[in-house]
Structures are given as structure tokens and as C-alpha cells.
C-alpha positions as CSV (number, residue, x, y, z in Angstrom):
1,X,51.1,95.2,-102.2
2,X,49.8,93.8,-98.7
3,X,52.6,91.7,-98.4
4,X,55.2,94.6,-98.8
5,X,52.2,96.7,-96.2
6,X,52.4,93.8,-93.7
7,X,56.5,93.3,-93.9
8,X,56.7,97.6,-93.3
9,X,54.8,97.2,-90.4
10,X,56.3,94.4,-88.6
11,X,60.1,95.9,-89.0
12,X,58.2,100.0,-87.6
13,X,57.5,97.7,-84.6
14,X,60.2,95.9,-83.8
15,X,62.1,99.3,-84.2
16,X,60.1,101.1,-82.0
17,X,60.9,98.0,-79.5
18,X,64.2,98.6,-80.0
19,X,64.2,102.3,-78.9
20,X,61.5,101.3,-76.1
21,X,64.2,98.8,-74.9
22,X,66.9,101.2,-75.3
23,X,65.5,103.9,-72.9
24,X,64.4,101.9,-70.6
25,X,67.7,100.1,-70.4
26,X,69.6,103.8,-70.5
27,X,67.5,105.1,-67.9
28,X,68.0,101.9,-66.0
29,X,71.6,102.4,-65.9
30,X,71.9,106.3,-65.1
31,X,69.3,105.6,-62.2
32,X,71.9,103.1,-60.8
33,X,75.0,106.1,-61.6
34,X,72.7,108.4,-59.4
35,X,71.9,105.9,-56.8
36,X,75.8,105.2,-56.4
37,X,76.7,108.9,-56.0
38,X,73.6,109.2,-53.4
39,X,75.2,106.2,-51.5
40,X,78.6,108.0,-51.3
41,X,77.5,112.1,-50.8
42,X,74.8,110.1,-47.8
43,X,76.7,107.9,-45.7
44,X,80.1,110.1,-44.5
45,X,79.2,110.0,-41.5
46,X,78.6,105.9,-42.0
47,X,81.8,105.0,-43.9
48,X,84.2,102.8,-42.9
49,X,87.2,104.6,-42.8
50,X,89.8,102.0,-41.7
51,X,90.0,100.2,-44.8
52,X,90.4,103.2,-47.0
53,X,93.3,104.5,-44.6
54,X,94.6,100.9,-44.5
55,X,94.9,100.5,-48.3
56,X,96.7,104.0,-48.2
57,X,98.8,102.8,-45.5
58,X,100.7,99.9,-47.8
59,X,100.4,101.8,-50.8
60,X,102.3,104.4,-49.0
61,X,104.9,102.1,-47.5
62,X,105.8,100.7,-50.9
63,X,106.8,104.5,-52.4
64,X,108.7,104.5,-49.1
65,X,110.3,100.9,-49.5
66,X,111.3,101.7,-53.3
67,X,112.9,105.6,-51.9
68,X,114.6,103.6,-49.3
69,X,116.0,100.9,-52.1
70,X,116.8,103.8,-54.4
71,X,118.0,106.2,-52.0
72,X,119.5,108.4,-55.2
73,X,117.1,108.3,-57.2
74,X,114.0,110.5,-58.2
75,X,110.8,109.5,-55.7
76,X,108.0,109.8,-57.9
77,X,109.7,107.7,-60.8
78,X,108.6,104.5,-61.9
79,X,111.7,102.4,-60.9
80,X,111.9,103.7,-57.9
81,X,107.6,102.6,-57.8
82,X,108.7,99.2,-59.0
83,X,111.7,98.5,-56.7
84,X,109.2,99.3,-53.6
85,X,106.7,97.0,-54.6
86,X,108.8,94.1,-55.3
87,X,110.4,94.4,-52.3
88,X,107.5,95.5,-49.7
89,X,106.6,91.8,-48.9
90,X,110.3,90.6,-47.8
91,X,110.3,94.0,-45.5
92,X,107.0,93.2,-44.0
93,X,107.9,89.2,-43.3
94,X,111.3,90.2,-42.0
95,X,110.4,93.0,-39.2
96,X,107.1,91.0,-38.3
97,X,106.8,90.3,-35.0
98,X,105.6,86.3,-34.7
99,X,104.7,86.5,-38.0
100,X,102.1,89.2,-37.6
101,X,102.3,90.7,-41.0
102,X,99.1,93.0,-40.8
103,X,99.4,93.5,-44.5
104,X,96.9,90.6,-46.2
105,X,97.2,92.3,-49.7
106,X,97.6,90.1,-52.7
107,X,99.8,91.4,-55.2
108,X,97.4,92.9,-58.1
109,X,95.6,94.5,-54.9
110,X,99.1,95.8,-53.3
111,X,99.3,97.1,-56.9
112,X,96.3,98.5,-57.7
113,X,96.6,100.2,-53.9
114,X,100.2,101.4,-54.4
115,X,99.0,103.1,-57.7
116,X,96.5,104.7,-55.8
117,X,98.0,106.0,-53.3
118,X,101.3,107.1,-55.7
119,X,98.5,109.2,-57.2
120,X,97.2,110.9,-54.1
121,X,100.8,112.0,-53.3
122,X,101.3,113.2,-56.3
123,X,98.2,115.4,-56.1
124,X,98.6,116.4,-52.6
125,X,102.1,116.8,-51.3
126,X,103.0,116.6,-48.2
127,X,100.2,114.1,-47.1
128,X,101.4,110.5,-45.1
129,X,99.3,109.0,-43.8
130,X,95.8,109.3,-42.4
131,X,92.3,109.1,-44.4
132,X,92.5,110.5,-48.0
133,X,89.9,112.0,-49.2
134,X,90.7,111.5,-52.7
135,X,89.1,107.9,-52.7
136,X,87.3,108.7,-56.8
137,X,89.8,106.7,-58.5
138,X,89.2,103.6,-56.5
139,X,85.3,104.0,-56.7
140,X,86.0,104.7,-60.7
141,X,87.3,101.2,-60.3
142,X,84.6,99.6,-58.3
143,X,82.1,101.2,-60.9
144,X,83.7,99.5,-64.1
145,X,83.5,96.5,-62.7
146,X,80.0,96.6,-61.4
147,X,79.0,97.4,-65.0
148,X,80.9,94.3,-66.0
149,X,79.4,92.5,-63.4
150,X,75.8,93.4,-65.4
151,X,77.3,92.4,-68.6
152,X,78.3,89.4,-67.6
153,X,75.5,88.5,-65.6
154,X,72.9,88.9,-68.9
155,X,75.5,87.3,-71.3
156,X,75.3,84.4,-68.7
157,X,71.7,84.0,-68.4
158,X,70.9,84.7,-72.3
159,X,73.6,81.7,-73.0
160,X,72.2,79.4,-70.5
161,X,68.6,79.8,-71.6
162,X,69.4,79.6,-75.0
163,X,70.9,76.4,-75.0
164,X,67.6,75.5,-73.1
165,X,65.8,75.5,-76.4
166,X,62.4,76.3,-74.3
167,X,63.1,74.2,-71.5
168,X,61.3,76.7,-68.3
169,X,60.4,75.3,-65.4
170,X,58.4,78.5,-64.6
171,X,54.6,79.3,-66.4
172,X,55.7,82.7,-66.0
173,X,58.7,82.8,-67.8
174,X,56.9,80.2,-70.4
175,X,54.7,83.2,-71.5
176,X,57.9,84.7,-73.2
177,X,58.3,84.0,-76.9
178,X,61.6,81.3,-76.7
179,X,63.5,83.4,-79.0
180,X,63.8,86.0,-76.4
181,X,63.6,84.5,-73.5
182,X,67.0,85.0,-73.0
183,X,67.8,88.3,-73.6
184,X,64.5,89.6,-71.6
185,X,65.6,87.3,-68.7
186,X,69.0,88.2,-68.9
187,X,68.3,92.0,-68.9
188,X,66.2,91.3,-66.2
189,X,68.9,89.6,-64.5
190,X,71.0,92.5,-65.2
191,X,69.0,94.8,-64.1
192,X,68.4,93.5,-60.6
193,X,72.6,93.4,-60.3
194,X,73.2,96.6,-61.3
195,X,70.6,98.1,-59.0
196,X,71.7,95.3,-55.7
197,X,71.3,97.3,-52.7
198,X,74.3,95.2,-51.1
199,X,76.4,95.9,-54.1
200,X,75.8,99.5,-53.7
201,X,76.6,99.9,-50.3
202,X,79.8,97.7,-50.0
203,X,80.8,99.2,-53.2
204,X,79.9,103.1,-52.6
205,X,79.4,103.1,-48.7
206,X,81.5,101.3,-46.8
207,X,83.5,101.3,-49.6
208,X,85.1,97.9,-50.1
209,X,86.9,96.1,-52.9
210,X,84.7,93.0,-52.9
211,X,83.5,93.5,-56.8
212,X,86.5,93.5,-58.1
213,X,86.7,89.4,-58.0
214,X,83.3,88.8,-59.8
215,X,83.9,90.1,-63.3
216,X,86.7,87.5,-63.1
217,X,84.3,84.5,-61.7
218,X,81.8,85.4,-64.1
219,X,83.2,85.5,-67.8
220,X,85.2,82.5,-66.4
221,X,82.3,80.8,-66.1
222,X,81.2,82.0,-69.5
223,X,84.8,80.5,-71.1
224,X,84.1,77.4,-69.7
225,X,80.5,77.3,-71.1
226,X,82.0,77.8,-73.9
227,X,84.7,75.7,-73.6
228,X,87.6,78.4,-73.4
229,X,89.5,76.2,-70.8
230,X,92.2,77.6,-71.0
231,X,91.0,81.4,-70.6
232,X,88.4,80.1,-67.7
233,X,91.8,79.5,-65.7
234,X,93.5,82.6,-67.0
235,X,90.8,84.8,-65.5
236,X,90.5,82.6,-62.1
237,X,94.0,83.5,-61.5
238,X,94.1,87.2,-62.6
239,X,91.1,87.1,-60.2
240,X,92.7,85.6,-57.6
241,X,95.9,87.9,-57.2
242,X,93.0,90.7,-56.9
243,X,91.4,89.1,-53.6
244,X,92.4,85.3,-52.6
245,X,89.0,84.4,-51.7
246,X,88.3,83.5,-55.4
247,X,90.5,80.3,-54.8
248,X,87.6,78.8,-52.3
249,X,85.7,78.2,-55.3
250,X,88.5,77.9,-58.2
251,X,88.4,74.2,-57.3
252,X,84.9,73.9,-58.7
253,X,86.3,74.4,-62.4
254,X,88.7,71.8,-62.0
255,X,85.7,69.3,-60.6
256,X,83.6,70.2,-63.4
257,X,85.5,68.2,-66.3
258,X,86.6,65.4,-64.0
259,X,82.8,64.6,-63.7
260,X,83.0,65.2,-67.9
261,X,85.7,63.0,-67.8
262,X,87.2,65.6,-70.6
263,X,91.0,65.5,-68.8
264,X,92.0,67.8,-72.0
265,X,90.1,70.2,-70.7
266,X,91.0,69.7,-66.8
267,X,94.8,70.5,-69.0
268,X,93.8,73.4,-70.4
269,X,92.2,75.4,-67.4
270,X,95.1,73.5,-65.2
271,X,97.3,75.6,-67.5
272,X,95.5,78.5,-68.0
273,X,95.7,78.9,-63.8
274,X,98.9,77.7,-63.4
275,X,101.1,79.6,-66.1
276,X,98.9,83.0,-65.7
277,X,99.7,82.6,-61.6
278,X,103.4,81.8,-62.3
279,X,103.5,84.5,-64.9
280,X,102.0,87.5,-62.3
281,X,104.9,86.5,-59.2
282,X,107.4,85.9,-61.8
283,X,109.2,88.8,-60.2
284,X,109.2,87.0,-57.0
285,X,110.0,84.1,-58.1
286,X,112.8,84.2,-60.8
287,X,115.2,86.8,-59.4
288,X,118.0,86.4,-61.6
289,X,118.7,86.3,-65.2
290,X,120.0,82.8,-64.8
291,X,116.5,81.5,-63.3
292,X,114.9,83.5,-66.4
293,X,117.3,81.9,-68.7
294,X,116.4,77.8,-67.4
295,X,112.3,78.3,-67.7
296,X,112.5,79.7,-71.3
297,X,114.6,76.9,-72.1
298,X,112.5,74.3,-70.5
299,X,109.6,76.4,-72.2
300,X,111.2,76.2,-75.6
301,X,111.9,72.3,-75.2
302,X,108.6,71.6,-74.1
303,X,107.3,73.4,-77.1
304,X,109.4,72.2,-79.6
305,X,108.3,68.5,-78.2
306,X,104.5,68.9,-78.3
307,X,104.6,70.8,-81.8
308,X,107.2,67.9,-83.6
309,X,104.1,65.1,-82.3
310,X,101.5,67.8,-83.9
311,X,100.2,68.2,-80.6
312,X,97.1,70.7,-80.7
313,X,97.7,72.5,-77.4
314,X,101.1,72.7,-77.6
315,X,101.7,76.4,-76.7
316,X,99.0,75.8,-73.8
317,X,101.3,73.2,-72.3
318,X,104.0,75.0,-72.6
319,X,102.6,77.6,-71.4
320,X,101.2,75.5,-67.9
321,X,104.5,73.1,-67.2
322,X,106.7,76.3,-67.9
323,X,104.4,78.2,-64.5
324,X,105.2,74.8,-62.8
325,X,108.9,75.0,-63.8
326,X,109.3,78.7,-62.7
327,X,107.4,77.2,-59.1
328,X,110.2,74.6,-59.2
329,X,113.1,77.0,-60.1
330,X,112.2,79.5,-57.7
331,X,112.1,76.9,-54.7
332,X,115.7,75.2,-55.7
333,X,116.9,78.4,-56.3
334,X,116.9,82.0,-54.4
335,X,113.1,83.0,-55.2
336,X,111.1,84.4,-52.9
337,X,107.8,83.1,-51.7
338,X,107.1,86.3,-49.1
339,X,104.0,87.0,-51.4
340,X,102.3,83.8,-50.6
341,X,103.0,83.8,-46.9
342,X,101.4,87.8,-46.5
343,X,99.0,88.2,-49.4
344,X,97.4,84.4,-49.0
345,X,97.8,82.0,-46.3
346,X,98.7,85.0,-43.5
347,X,94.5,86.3,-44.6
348,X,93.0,82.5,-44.0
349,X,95.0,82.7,-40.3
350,X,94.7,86.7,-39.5
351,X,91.4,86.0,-38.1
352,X,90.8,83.1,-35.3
353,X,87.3,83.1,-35.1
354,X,84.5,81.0,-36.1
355,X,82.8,84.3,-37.5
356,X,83.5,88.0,-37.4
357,X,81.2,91.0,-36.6
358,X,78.1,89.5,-38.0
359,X,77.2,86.6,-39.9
360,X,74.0,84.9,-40.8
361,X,75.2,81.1,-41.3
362,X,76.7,77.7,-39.5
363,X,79.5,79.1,-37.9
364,X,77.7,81.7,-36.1
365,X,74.9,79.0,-34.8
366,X,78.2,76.7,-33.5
367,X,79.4,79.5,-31.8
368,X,76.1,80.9,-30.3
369,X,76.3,76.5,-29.1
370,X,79.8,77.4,-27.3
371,X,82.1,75.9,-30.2
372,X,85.1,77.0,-31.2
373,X,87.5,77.3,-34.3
374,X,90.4,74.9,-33.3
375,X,88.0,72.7,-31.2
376,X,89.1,69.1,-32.2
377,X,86.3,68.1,-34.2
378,X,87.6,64.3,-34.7
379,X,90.3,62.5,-32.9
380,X,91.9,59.0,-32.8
381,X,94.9,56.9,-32.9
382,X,97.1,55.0,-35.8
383,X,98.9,53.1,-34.3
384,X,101.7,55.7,-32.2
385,X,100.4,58.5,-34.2
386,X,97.5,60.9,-33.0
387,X,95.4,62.2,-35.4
388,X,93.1,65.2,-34.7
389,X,90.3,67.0,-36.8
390,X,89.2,70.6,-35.7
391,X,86.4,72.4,-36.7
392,X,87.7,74.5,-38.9
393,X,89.5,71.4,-41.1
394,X,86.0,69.9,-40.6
395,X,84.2,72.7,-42.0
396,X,86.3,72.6,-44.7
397,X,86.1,69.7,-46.0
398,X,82.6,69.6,-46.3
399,X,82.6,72.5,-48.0
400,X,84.8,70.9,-50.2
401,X,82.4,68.1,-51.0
402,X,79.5,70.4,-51.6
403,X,81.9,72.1,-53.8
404,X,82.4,68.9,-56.1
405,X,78.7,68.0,-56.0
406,X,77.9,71.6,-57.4
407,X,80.4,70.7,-59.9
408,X,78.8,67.4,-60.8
409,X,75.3,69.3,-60.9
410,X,76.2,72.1,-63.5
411,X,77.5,68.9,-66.2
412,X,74.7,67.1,-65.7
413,X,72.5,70.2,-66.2
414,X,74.5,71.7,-69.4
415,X,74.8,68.0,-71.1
416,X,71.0,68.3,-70.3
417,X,70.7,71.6,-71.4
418,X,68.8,72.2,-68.4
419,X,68.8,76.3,-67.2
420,X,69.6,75.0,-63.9
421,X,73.0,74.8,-64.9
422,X,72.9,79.1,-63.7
423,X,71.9,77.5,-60.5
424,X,75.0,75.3,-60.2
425,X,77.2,78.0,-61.0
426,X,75.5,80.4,-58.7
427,X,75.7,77.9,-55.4
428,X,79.2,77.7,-54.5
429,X,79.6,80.8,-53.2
430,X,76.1,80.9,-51.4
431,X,78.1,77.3,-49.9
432,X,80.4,79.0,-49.3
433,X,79.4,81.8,-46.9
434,X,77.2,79.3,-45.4
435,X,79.6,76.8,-44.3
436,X,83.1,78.0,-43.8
437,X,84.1,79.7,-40.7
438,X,85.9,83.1,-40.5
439,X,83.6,84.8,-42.7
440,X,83.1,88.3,-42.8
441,X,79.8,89.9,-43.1
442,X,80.0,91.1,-46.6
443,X,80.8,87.9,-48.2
444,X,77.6,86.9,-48.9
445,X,77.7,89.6,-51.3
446,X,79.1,87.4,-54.0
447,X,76.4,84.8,-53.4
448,X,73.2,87.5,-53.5
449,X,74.9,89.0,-56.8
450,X,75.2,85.6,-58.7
451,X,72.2,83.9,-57.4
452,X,70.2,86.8,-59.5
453,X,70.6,84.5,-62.5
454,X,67.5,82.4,-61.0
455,X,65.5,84.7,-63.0
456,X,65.5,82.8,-65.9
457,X,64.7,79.8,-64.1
458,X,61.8,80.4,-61.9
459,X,60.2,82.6,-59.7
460,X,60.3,80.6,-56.4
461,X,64.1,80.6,-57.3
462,X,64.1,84.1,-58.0
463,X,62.4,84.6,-54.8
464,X,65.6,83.3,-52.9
465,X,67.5,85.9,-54.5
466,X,65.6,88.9,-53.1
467,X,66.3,87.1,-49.6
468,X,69.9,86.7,-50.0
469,X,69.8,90.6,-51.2
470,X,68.4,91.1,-48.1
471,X,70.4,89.8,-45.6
472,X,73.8,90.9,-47.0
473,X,72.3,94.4,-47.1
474,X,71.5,94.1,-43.5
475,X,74.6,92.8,-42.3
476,X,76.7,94.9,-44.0
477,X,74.3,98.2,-42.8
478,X,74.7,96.4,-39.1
479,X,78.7,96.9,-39.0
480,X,78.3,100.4,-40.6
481,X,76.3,101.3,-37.6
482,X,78.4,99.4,-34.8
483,X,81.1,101.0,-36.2
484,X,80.0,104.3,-35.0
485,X,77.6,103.7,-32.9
486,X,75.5,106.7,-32.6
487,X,72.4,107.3,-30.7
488,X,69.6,106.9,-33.2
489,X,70.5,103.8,-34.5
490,X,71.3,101.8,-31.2
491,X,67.9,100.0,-31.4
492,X,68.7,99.3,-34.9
493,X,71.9,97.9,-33.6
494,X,70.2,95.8,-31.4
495,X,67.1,94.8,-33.5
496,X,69.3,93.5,-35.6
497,X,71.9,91.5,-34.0
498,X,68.7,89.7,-32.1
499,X,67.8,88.7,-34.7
500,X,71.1,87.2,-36.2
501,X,70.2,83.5,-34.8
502,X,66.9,83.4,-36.7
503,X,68.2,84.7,-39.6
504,X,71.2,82.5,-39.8
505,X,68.4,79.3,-39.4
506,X,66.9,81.1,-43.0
507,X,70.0,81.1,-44.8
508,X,70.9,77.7,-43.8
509,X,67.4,76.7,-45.4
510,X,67.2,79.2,-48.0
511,X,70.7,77.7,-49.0
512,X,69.6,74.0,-48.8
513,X,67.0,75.0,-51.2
514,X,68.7,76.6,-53.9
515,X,71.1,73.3,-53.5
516,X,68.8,70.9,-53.9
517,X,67.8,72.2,-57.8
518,X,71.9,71.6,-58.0
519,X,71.3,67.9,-57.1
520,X,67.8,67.7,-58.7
521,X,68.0,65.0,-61.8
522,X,64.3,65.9,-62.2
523,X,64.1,66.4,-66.1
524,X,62.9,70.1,-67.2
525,X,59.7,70.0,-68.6
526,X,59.4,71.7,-72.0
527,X,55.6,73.3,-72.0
528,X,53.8,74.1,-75.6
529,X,52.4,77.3,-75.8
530,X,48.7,77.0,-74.7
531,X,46.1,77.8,-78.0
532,X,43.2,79.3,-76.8
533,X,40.2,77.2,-78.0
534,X,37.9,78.0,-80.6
535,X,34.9,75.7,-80.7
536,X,34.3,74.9,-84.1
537,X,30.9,75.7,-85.8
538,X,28.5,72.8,-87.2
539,X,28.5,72.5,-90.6
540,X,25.7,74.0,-92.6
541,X,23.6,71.6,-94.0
542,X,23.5,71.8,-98.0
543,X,20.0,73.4,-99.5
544,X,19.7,70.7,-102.1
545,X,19.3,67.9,-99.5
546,X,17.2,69.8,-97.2
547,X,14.8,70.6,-100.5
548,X,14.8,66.6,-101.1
549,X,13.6,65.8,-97.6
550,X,10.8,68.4,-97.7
């Protein structure tokens, strides 16, 4: 009867936890809804209107390539739509004037903008150009995937503290019960994303596209941690065609097995990258049935091969060498390669500087020191040839090695099922911002976002995050204002862009270290729960013996 008591009890608690934790996460996430429409109904007078107008511009341009293609047929149909898009980039390249293209879209973005601004159009005639005002399907977009951001962000940090097994380097987070540590840290975790103050305003003020590539890093990550190779590079390149900075840290997924030494899996994501890019320029790339005809042949072969030697993967190599074949095909043959030329390398050239607007990190201090982007960095001879180094190469390619060493931290910390494998996964893109030139200001957005899984590893790390937070709030709030420049904030203005050297010094530490738990080989301590002592009473003494003695 007490038993059945006691077991009625414990299951009325836990289900009153479980609607405690469901309002509080609900009125978590509505508080974030009405801090998002705040952030847009606040800052009109703030908001950057040149990108909106610029992402109208080329969506508008390929309605008007695909009428001039189609010159009989209907304007608002879909083939008409289609023809324009696939045919914008070969426009663009061939009136550019010394190869200034202006357009810097990839093509899911060029897409997603053309869609856009199809829809405006449809919904109010007449309009051309200019700054719509009819921006809510875009900021419908940026929403979803903030809220995916979130989810990812809590399945990541509830994975990696699980297969801690109570590892904590933190007496705080010790205090949690080990079998939910990882869902209260990664609701934590999630919480702090979902209300980021720079999330809100490059999302919902300015408003950029920036989020868009995160979802994509993020349950990549989570494929490879659970060794979905072949989907981690799937999502990486889906990712990419959204916003091409994703490929500064794609490079880290492919480092992260070679340091395994699993080269099946280096295959799979290989493949995953490879056919899934291939598959999205197909267009571009195979423009005649013939073309189509000799990759699904070498596709077929190659899959006919792998399956008659009982090959496991053999639809996954297939499915890789058939995006190298199309690559091959398309350059021997009359495919176009416009779309790389505008949507990728054209971006990384657009903008010669070590920096733009304002940056807290190492490009701005060599700058501030009189450097500059194409400076030779390192130069010598090899016999008659002369070999020269700039800065920006040189930047590069020690980003690059910082890059392989985060790598080479997150297997040793998941084979040690260490949590500071969230760190490692977290640190390229802080790496990033802090080390490559021709950054702009609200890049460090991906870092602050991703570095709020140091949550569940301690609070000094956790600590870092609130910086980072921080400063990409207040450099993306600094170009909002310059853009505009009105009276009352001037000394804002100018507070803040003094103090632009100091603060680039603190990133450059607070980034050095977060890197060093990367590196650390420090083993994670697991702590018992601490019993509170009890001293133990003296045994009474028996009344037969003390009767005896007297």
C-alpha cells in the first residue's frame, strides 16, 4: 500500500515538472516572437535598406531575363521564372564591365530572392524597383530557421553531454542529476540562442540573411556525431549554395576523419558534398540531353561495379564520382561555370580590404599598424622563379591550420567523450572572424550563436559567450547608426569606433581562450556527488555488562 502511495507520488511530480517545463519553455519562446516583432515595428528608421532593395533588384532582373528569353510567353509563369534564373548569371558575366558583376548571390540565394521578389510583383503591380515593403516572407524565413537554430543547438549539447557520462568540468553544472544534465543544459543553451540579441537584430533589424547557413552547420555537425557522413556533406553543400561563407569552415569535416584515420568516412561526406553540389548546378553544368545521357551512364556503371563486389556504399559512390563526372562533363563539354565565377569566387574578391565597416579582430589591428591586403607578406626566389606571399594568402593559411587543429581537437575530445568536443565544433568560426581578412561586421554572428553550447561545459566558458554576444551586437548596432548617421547617436558613433582597437585586443584573447580547451589533452575529471556527513552515534553500551561491572 505505501509502495503503490510512494510510486503515485513520484510520477504527480515529475508531471507537474513536465507542465512547469512546458510553460516556461512556451513562454520562453513567444517572449522571443514578441521581441522579434519589437526589433522590426522599432528600428525603421535604423534599417538597412540597401540589402533588402539589392535582393529585390536580382530577383527582379531574373523575371526580366526569363520575359526577355521567352519574349511570347506568359510573365508570371513558371518557365518563363525558370528560363530567367538559369540564364541571369551568363547575362551578368557577359555585360560586366572588368568583371564587376555586382551580383555575389549564390544560386539557392538568387532563388530564394527571385521567389521573393516574383511574389511582391505579383501582389503589387506595377512596382520595379526601389525598397519593398513587403519584406514578411523573407523574415518568415529568417524565423524558421532561427527556431531551428534552437533545436539544433539543445539536440547538440544534450548529445554531447550525454555521451559524457558525468564527465563536468564545472561544480556548477555537477549539481545537476547526470541523467538530465543534458536536456537542462541544452535548453539552457537554447534558450540563450533563441533570445541572442545579435541574432535578433541582424535577423529582424538590419535585416540580413546570415541565419540561414547555421541550421545547415549545425545538424551537420549532429550527422557527423552520429556518424551520418554522408548527410553531414549533404547539408554542408545545401548550406553552401545559401551563403558561400559556410565553405571557410566545410574543410573542418573533411580534417575531422583524416585525424580518425576512418577514410570511409572522409568518402562518404566527400560524397555527400560533392554529388549534392553537382546535383544543385546541374542546370548549369549539363546543358544538353547528351551531357545528361553520359553521367547517368557513368552513374549506372559505377553502380553496377560497387554492388557486383557487394560494396556497402555503393549508391553513395555513385552518387559522389557521378557529381565529379558531371564537373568533368560540363568542363569538356559546353557547361557553364558563370555561377561559380558571380555567386563564389567574385564575393571573396568584391571587397579589397583588410576589414570592412567595423570589425573587432586581426585584420583591423594590421590595418590600424598601416598593413594592407595584397602587401607581400613573404617573398623569395627558386631558382628564375619569384615567389610572393601576401597578407591575405598569409592569413589564410593560418587559418587553415587552426582549422585542422580544431579538427584534431573535437576527435580527440569525442573518442574521449570529453564535452569539450561542443567547444571544438564551436571554434572555427570564432577562428574564423578572428583571423581572416575581409570580414564584415556581422560575421561574428555565427561564432557568438554556436559558442552558446559552452553552457554545458563550464561557466568560465560560458562566460566567453556572453562576450562574443556582446561585441557582434555592438558592431552590428555601430553600422546601423553610421548608416544614418543622425544627431543623437553621433557620440554613440564615436564611443564606439574608439573603442574598436581595445576591443579587437579582447576578442583576440577571448578567442585564444576558448582555443586552448580545443588543444587541451587535460583529462575531464568525473566528480562524485558530495554526501553530506552524518557523524555516526556511539554505540550504546549493553545493560547486562554495565550491571556486571557495578
Amino acid at each position: 500500500m505505501e509502495s503503490s502511495r510512494f510510486v503515485g507520488k513520484s510520477s504527480g511530480m515529475v508531471r507537474r515538472r513536465h507542465v512547469v517545463l512546458v510553460l516556461l519553455v512556451s513562454g520562453l519562446f513567444f517572449s522571443g516572437l514578441w521581441l522579434r516583432s519589437v526589433a522590426w515595428e522599432q528600428t525603421t528608421h535604423l534599417r538597412f535598406q540597401r540589402d533588402i532593395a539589392n535582393g529585390f533588384y536580382w530577383g527582379s532582373q531574373t523575371i526580366k531575363e526569363g520575359m526577355r528569353l521567352s519574349p511570347g510567353a506568359k510573365p508570371d509563369s513558371w518557365r518563363t521564372f525558370a528560363r530567367g534564373y538559369l540564364g541571369l548569371y551568363e547575362r551578368v558575366e557577359e555585360e560586366a564591365y572588368e568583371n564587376n558583376y555586382y551580383l555575389d548571390y549564390p544560386p539557392l540565394r538568387l532563388l530564394t530572392m527571385s521567389i521573393w521578389a516574383r511574389d511582391v510583383r505579383a501582389k503589387f503591380p506595377g512596382i520595379e524597383d526601389g525598397t519593398p515593403d513587403y519584406v514578411e516572407p523573407l523574415l518568415a524565413v529568417n524565423l524558421f530557421c532561427e527556431i531551428l537554430t534552437a533545436a539544433g543547438i539543445f539536440l547538440l549539447v544534450r548529445l554531447g553531454l550525454r555521451r559524457a557520462s558525468g564527465a563536468t568540468d564545472s561544480g556548477l553544472l555537477h549539481r545537476l542529476p547526470p541523467s538530465e544534465r543534458g536536456t537542462i543544459c541544452g535548453l539552457a543553451a537554447a534558450t540563450v540562442v533563441w533570445l541572442e540579441p545579435s541574432l535578433i537584430l541582424d535577423a529582424h533589424a538590419w535585416p540580413q540573411w546570415d541565419v540561414w547557413i547555421l541550421p545547415f552547420f549545425i545538424f551537420a555537425a549532429l550527422a557527423a556525431l552520429r556518424r551520418r557522413w554522408f548527410w553531414c556533406g549533404c547539408l554542408l553543400a545545401l548550406g553552401s549554395m545559401l551563403k558561400g561563407q559556410l565553405l571557410f569552415v566545410t574543410p573542418f569535416f573533411f580534417f575531422w576523419p583524416m585525424w580518425q584515420k576512418r577514410w570511409g568516412r572522409l568518402g562518404r561526406v566527400l560524397a555527400g558534398f560533392v554529388g549534392t553540389f553537382a546535383l544543385v548546378v546541374s542546370p548549369w553544368l549539363l546543358r544538353n540531353l547528351m551531357s545528361w545521357m553520359i553521367v547517368a551512364a557513368i552513374v549506372l556503371v559505377i553502380a553496377a561495379v560497387c554492388w557486383r563486389r557487394g560494396w556497402r556504399s555503393a549508391s553513395v559512390t555513385a552518387f559522389g564520382l557521378g557529381g565529379v563526372a558531371a564537373f568533368f562533363v560540363a568542363g569538356f563539354g559546353d557547361g557553364s561555370f558563370s555561377w561559380l565565377k558571380i555567386g563564389f569566387l567574385y564575393g571573396s574578391e568584391r571587397y579589397p580590404y583588410l576589414f570592412i565597416s567595423s570589425c573587432y579582430n586581426l585584420p583591423s589591428v594590421l590595418s590600424d599598424w598601416g598593413w594592407e591586403l595584397k602587401e607581400p607578406f613573404v617573398s623569395g626566389h627558386l631558382g628564375s622563379f619569384g615567389l610572393s606571399l601576401n597578407l591575405q594568402w598569409t592569413l589564410r593559411l593560418i587559418y587553415l591550420v587552426g582549422l585542422a587543429l580544431c579538427a584534431r581537437g573535437t576527435a580527440r575530445h569525442w573518442r574521449n567523450r570529453d564535452p569539450r568536443v561542443l567547444i571544438a565544433i564551436a571554434a572555427p568560426w570564432l577562428i574564423m572572424f578572428a583571423l581572416l581578412a575581409q570580414m564584415h561586421e556581422r560575421y561574428l554572428l555565427w561564432g557568438a550563436v554556436l559558442s552558446a553550447v559552452a553552457l554545458g561545459v563550464s561557466v568560465r566558458l560560458s562566460l566567453l559567450h556572453f562576450l562574443f554576444s556582446a561585441m557582434s551586437a555592438a558592431m552590428i548596432v555601430q553600422v546601423l547608426l553610421m548608416d544614418k548617421k543622425l544627431g543623437p547617436t553621433l557620440h554613440t558613433i564615436d564611443l564606439l569606433s574608439r573603442a574598436r582597437p581595445i576591443a579587437s585586443w579582447l576578442l583576440l584573447a577571448a578567442v585564444a581562450i576558448y582555443f586552448r580547451e580545443v588543444l587541451s589533452t587535460r583529462t575531464p575529471s568525473f566528480r562524485p556527488r558530495r554526501k553530506p556527513f552524518v557523524s555516526k552515534p556511539e554505540p550504546a553500551l549493553p545493560l547486562g555488562s554495565v550491571a556486571e561491572k557495578a
